[in-house]
DSSP file (Angstrom, degrees, kcal/mol; ACC not computed):
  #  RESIDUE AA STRUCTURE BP1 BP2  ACC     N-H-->O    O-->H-N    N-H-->O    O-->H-N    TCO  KAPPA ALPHA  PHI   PSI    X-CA   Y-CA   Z-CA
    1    1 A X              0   0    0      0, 0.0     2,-0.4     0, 0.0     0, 0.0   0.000 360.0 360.0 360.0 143.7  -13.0  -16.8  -44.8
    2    2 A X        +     0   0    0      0, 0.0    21,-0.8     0, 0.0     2,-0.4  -0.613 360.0 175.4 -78.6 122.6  -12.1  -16.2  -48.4
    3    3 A X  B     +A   22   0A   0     -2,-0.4    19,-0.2   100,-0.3     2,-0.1  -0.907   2.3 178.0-138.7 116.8  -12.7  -19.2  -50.7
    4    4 A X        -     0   0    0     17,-0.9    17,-0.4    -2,-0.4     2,-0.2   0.040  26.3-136.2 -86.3-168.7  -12.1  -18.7  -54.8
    5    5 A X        -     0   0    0     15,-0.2   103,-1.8   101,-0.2     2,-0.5  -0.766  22.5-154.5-154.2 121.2  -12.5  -21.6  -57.2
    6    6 A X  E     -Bc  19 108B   0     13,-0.7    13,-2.0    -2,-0.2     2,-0.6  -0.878   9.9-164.5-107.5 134.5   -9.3  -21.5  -59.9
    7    7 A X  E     -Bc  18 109B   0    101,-2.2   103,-3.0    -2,-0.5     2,-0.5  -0.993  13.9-169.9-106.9 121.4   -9.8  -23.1  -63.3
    8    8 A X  E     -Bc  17 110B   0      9,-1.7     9,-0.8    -2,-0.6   103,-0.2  -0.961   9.0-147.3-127.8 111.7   -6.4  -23.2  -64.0
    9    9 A X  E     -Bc  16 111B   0    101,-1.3   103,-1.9    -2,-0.5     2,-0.6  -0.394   7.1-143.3 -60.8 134.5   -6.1  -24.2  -68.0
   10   10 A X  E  >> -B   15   0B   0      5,-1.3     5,-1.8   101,-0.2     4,-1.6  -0.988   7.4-160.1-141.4 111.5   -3.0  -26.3  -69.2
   11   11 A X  T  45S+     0   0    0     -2,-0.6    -1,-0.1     1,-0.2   102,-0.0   0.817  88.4  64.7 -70.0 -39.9   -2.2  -24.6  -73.2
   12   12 A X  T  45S+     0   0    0      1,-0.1    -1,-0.2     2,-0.1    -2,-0.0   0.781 116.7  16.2 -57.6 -15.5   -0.2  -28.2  -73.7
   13   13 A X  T  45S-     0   0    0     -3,-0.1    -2,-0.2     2,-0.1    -1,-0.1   0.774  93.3-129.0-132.2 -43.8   -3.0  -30.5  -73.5
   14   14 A X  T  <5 +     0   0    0     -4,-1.6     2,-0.3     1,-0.1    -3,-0.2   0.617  66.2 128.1 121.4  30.5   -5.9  -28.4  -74.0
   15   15 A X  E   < -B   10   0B   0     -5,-1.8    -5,-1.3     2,-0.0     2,-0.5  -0.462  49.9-142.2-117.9 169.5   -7.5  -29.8  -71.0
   16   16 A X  E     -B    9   0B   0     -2,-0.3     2,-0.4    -7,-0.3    -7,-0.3  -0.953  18.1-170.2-117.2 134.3   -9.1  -27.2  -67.7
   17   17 A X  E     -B    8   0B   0     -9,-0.8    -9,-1.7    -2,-0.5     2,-0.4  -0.923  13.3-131.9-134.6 167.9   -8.7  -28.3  -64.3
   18   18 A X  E     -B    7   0B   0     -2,-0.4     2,-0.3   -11,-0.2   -11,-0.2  -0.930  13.7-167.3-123.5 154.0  -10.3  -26.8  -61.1
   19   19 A X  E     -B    6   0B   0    -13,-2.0   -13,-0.7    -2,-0.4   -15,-0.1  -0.756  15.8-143.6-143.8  77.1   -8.7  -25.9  -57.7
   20   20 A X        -     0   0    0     -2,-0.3     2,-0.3   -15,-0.2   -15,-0.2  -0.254  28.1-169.8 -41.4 159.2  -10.7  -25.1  -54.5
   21   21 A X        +     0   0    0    -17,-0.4   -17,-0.9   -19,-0.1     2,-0.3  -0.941  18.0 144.7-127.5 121.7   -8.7  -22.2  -52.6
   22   22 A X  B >   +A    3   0A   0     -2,-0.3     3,-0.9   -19,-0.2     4,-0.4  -0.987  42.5  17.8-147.3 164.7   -9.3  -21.2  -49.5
   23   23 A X  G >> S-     0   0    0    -21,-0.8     3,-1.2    -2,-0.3     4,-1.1  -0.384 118.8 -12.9  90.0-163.0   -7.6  -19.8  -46.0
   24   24 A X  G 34 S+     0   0    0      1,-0.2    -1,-0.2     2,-0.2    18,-0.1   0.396 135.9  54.1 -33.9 -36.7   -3.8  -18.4  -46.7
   25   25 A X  G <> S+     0   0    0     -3,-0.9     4,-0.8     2,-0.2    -1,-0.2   0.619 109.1  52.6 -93.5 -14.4   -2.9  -19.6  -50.0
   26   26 A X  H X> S+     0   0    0     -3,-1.2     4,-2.0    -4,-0.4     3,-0.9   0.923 110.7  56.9 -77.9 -41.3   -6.8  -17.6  -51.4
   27   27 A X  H 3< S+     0   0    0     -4,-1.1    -1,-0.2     2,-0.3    -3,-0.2   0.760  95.0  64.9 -66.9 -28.9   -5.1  -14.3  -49.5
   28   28 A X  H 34 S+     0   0    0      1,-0.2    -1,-0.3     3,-0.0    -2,-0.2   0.936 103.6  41.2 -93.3  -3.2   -2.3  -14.5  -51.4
   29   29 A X  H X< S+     0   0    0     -3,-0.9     3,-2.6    -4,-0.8    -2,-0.3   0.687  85.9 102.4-100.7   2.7   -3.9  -13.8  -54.2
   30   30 A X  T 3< S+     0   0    0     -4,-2.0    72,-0.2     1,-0.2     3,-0.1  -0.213  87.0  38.7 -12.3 124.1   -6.4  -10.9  -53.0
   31   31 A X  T 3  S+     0   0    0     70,-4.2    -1,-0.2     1,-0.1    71,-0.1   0.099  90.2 109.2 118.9 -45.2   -4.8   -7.9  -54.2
   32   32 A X    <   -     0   0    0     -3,-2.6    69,-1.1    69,-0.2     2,-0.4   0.084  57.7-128.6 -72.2-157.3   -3.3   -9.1  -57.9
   33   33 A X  B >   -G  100   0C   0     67,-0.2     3,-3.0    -3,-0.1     2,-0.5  -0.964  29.8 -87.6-138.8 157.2   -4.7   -7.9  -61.1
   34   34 A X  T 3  S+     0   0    0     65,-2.5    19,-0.1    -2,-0.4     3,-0.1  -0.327 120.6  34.4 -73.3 138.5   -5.7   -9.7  -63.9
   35   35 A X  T 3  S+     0   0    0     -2,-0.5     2,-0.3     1,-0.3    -1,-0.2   0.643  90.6 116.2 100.3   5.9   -3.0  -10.3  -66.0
   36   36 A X    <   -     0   0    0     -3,-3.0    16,-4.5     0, 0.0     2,-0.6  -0.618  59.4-136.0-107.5 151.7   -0.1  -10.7  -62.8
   37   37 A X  E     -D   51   0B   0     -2,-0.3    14,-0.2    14,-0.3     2,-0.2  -0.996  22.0-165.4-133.3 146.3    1.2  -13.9  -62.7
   38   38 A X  E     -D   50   0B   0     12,-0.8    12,-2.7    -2,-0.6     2,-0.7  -0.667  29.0-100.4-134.7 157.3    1.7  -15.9  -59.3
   39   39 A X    >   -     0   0    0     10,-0.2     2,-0.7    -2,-0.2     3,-0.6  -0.823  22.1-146.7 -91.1  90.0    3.7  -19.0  -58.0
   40   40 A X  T 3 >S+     0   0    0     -2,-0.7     5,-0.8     8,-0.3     3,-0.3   0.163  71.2 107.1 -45.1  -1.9    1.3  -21.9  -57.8
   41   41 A X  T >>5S+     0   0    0     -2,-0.7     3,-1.8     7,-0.3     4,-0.9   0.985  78.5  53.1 -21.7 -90.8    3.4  -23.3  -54.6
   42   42 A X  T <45S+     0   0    0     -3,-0.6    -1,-0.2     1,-0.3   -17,-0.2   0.635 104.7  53.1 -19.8 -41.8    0.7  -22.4  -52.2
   43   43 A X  T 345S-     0   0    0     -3,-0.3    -1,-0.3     2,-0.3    -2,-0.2   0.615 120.9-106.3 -88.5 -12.7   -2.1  -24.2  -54.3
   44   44 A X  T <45S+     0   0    0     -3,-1.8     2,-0.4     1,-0.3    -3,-0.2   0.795  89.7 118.6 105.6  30.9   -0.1  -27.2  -54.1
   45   45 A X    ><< -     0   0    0     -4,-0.9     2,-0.6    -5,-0.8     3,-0.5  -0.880  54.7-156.4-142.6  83.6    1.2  -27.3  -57.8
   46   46 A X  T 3  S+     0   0    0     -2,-0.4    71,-0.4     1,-0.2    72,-0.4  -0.752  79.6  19.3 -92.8 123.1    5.3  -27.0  -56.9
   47   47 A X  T 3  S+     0   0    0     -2,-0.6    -1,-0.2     1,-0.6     2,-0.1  -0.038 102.4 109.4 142.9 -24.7    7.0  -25.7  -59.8
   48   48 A X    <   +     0   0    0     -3,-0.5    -1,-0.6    -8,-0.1     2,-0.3  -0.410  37.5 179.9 -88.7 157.7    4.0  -24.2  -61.5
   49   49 A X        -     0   0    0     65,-0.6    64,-2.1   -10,-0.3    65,-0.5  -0.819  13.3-164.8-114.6 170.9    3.1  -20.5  -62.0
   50   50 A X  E     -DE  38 112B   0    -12,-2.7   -12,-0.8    -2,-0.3     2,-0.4  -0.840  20.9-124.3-129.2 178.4    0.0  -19.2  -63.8
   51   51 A X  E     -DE  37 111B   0     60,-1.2    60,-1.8    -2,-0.3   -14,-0.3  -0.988  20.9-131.7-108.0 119.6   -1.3  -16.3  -65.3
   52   52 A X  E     + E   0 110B   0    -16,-4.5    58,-0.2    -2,-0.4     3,-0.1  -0.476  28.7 176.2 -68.3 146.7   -5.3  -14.7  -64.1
   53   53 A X  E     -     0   0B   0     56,-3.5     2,-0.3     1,-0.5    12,-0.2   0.415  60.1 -53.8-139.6 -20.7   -6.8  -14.1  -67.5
   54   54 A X  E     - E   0 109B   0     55,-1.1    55,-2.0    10,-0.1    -1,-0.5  -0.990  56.5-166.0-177.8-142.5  -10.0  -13.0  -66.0
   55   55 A X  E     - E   0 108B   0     -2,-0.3     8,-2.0    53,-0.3     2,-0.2  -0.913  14.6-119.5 157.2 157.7  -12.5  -14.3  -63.5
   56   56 A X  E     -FE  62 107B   0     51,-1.6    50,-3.0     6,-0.2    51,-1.0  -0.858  14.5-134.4-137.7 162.6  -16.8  -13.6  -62.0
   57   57 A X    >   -     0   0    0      4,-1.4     3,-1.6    -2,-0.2    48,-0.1  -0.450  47.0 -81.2-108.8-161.2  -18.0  -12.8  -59.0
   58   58 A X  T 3  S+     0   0    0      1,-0.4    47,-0.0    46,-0.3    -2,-0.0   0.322 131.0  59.4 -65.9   8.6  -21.3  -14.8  -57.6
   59   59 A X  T 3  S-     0   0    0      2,-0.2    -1,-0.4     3,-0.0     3,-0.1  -0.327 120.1-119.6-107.8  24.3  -23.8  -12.8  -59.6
   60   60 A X    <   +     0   0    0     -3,-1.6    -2,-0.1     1,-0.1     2,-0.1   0.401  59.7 156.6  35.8  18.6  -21.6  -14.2  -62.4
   61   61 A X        -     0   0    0     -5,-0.1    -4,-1.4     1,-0.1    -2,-0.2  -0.510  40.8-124.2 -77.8 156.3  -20.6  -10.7  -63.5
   62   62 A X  B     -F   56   0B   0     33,-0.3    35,-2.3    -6,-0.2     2,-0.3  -0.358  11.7-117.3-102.5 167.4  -17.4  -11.0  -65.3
   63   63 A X  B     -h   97   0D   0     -8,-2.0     2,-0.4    33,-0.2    -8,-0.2  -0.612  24.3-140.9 -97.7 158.6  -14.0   -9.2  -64.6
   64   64 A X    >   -     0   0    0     33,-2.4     3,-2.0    -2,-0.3    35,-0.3  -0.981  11.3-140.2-127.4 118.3  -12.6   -6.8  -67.4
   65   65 A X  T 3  S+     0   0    0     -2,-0.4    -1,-0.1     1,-0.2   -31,-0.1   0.696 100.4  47.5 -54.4 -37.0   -8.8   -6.9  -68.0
   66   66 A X  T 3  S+     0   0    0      2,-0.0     2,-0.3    32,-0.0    -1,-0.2  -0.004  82.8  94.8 -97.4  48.9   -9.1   -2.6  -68.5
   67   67 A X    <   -     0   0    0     -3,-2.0    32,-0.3    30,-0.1    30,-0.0  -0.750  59.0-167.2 -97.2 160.4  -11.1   -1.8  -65.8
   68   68 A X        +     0   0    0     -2,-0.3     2,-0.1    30,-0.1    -3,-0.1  -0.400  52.7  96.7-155.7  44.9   -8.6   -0.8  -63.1
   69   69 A X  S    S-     0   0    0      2,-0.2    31,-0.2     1,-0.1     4,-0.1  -0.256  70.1-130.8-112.7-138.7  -11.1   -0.8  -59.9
   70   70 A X  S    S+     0   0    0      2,-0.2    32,-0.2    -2,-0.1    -1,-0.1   0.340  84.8  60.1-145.7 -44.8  -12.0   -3.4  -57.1
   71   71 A X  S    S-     0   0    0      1,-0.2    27,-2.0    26,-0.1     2,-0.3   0.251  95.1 -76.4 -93.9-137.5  -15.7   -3.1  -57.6
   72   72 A X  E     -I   97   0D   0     25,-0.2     2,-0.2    -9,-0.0    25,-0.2  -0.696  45.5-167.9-115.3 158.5  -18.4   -3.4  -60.0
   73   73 A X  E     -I   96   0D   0     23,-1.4    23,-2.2    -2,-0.3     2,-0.7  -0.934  20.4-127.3-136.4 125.0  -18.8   -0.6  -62.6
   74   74 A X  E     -I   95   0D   0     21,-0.2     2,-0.4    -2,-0.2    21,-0.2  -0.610  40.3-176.1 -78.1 117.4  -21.6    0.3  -65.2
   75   75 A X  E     -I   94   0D   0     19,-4.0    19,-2.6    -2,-0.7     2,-0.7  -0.910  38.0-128.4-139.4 175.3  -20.2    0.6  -68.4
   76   76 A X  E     +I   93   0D   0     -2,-0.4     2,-0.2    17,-0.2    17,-0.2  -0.584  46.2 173.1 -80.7  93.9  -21.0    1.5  -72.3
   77   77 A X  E     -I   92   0D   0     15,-3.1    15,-1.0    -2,-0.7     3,-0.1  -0.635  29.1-177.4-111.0 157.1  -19.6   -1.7  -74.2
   78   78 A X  S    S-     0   0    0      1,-0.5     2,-0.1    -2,-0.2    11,-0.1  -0.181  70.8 -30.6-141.6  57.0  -19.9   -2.5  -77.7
   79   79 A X  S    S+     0   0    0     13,-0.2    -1,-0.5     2,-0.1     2,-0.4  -0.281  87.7  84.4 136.8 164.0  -18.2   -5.7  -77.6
   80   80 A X  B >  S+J   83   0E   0      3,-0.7     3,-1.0    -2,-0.1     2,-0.2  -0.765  83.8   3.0 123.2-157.2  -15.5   -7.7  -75.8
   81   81 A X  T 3  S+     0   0    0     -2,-0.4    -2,-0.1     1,-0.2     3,-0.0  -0.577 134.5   8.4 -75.3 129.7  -15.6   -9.8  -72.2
   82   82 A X  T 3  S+     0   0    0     -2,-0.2     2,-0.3    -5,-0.0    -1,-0.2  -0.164 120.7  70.1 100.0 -20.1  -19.1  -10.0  -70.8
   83   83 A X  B <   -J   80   0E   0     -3,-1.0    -3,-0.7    11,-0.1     2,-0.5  -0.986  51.4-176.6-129.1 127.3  -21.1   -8.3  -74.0
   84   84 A X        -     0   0    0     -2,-0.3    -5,-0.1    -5,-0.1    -3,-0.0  -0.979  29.4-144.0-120.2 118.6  -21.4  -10.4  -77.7
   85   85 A X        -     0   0    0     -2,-0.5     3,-0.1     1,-0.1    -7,-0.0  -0.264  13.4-158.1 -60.7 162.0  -23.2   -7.7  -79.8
   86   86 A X  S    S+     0   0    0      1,-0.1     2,-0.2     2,-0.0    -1,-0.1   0.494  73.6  43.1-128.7 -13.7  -25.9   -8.9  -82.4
   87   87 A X  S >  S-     0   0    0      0, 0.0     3,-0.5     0, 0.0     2,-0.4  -0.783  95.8 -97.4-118.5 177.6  -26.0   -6.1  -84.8
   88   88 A X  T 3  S+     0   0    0      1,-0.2    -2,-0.0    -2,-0.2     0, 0.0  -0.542 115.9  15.7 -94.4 125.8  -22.9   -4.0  -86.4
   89   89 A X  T 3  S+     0   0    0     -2,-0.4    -1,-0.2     1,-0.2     2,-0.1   0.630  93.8 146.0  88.1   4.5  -22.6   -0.6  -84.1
   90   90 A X    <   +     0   0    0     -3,-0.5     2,-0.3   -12,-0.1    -1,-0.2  -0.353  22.4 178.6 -84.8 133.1  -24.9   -2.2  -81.0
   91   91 A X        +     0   0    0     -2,-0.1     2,-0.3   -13,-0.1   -13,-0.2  -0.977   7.1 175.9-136.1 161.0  -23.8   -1.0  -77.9
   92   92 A X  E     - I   0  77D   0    -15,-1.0   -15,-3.1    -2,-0.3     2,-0.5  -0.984  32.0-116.8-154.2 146.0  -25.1   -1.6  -74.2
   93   93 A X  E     + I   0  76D   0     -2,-0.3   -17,-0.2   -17,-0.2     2,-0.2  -0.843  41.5 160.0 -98.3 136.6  -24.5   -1.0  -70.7
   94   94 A X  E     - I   0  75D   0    -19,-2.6   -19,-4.0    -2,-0.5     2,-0.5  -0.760  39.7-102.5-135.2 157.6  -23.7   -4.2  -68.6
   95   95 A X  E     - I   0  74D   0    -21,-0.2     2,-0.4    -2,-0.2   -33,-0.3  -0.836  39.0-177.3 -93.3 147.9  -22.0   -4.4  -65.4
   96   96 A X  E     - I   0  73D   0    -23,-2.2   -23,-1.4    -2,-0.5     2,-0.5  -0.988  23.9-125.5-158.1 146.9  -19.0   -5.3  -65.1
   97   97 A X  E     -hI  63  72D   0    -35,-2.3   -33,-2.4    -2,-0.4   -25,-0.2  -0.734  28.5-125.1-109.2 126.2  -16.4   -6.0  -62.6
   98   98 A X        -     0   0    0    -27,-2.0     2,-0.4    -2,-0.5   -30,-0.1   0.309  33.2 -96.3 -64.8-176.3  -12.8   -4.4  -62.6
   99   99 A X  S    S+     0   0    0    -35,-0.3   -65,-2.5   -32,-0.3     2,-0.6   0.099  85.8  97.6 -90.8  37.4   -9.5   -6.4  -62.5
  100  100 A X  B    S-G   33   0C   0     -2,-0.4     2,-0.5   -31,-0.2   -67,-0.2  -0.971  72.7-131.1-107.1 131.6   -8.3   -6.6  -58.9
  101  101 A X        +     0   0    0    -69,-1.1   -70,-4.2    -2,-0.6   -69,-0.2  -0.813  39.5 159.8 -84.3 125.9   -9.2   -9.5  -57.6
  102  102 A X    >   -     0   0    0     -2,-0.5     3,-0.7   -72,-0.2   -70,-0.0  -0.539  53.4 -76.4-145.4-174.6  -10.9   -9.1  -54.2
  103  103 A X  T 3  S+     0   0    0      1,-0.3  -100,-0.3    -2,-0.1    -2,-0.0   0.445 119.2  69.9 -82.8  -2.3  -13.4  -11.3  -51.8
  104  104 A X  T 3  S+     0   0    0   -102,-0.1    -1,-0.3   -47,-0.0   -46,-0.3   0.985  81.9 107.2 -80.1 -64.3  -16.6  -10.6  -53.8
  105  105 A X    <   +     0   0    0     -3,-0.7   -48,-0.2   -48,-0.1  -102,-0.2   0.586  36.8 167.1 -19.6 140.1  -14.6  -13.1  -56.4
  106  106 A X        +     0   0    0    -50,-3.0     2,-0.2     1,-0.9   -49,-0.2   0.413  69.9  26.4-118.7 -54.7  -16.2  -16.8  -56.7
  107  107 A X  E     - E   0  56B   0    -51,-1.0   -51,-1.6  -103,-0.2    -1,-0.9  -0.757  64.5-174.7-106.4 153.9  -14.4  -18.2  -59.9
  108  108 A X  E     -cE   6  55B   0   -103,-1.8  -101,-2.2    -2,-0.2     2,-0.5  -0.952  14.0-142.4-151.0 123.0  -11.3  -17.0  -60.8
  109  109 A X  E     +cE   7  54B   0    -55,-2.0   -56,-3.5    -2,-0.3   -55,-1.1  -0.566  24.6 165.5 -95.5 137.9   -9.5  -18.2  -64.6
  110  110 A X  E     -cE   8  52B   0   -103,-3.0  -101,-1.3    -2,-0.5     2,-0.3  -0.864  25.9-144.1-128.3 178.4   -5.9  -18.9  -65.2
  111  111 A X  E     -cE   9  51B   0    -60,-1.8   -60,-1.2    -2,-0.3  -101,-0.2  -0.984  32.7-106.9-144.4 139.2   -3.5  -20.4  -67.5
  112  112 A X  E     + E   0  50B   0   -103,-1.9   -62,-0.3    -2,-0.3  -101,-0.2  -0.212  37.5 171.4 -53.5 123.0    0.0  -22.5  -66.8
  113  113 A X  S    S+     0   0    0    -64,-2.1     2,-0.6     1,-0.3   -63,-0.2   0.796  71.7  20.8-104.2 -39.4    2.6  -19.7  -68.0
  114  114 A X  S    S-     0   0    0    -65,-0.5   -65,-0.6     0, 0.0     2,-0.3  -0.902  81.0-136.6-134.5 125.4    5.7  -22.2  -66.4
  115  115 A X        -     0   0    0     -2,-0.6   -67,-0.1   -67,-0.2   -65,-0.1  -0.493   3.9-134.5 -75.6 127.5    5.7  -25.6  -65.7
  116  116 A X        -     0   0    0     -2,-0.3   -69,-0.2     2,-0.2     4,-0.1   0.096  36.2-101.1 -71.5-153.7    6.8  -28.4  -62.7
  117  117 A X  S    S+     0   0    0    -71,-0.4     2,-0.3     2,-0.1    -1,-0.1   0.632 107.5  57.3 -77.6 -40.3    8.5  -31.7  -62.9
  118  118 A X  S    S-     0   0    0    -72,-0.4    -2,-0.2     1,-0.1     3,-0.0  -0.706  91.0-122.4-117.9 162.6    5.4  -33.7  -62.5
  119  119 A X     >  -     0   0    0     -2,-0.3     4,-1.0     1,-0.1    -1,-0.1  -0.177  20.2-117.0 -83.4-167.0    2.6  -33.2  -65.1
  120  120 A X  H  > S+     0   0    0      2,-0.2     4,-2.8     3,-0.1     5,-0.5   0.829 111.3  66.2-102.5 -30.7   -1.2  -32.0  -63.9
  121  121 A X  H  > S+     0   0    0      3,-0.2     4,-1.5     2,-0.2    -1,-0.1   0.962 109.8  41.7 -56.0 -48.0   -2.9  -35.3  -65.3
  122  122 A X  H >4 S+     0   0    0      2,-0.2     3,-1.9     1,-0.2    -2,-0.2   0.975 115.8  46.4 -23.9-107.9   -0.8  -36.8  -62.5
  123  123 A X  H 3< S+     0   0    0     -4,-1.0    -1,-0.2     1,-0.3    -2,-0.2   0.616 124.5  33.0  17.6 -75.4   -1.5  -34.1  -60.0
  124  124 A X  H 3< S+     0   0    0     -4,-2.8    -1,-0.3     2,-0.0    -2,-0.2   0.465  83.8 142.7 -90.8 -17.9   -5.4  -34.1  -60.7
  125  125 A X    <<  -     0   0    0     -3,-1.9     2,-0.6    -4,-1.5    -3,-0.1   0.143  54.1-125.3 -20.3 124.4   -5.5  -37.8  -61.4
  126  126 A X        -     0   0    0      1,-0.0    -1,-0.1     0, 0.0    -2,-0.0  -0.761  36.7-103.7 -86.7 120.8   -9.1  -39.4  -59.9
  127  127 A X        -     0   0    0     -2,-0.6     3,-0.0     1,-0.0    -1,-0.0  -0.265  38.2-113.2 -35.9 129.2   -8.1  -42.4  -57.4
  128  128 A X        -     0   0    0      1,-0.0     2,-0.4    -3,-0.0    -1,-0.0  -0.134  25.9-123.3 -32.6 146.9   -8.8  -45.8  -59.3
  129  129 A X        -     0   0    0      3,-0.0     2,-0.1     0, 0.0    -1,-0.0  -0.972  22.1-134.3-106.9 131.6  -11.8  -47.7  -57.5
  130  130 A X        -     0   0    0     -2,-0.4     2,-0.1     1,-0.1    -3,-0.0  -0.403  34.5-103.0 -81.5 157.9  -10.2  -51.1  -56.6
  131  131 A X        -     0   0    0     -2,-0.1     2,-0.3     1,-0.1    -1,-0.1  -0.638  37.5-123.0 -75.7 149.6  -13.3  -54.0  -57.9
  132  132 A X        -     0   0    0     -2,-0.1     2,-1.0    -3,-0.0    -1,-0.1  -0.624  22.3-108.6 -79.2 150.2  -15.2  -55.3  -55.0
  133  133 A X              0   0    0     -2,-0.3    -2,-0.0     1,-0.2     0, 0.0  -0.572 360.0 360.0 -63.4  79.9  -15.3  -59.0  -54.4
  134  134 A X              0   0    0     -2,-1.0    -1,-0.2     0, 0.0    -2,-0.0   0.310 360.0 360.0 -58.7 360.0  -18.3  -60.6  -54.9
């Protein structure tokens, strides 16, 4: 069984929130590419859509919005996602994993592109602990 973890980002409030996936609603995205935006129904968030903006697998290698394979690729980067250079001109080869998202995926990032009715502090809200009595 397929299980992701979505950090799904909210651009109004600045704030990151996380969203196990697993089972039916983790299959429906299998498949996209980074950069598709999906209906956020499934996860349990009616109204919302999001965007992928990138995403790692459990080696933590990171996904690259213009790689356009399913697996891992070595490639010759001189800057961008996954590589910070430290001198002017340094380039290196890193691996790096293309933008379909597939089962190797652990974390996977998004951002709200359309919004519901009820906000996500709501949504994500942590249950109040009532005081005990003493």
């Amino acid at each position: 069984m397929v299980e992701f973890k979505v950090v799904l980002s909210d651009q109004k409030t600045g704030r990151a929130y996380n969203v196990d996936v697993s089972g039916g609603s983790a299959g429906g995205i299998m498949g996209k590419h980074i950069g598709d935006e999906i209906d956020c129904g499934p996860l349990g968030l009616q109204g919302y859509c999001m965007e992928l903006t990138g995403g790692s697998d459990r080696n933590g290698t990171p996904a690259r919005k213009n790689l356009p394979v399913a697996g891992r690729k070595k490639l010759l980067v001189s800057g961008g996602t996954g590589f910070k250079p430290v001198m002017d001109g340094q380039r290196r080869r890193k691996s790096m994993r293309g933008n379909e998202i597939t089962a190797d995926f652990v974390q996977i990032n998004a951002r709200v592109t359309t919004y519901g009715d009820k906000p996500l502090d709501e949504i994500f809200a942590k249950p109040v602990e009532e005081e005990s009595k003493a």
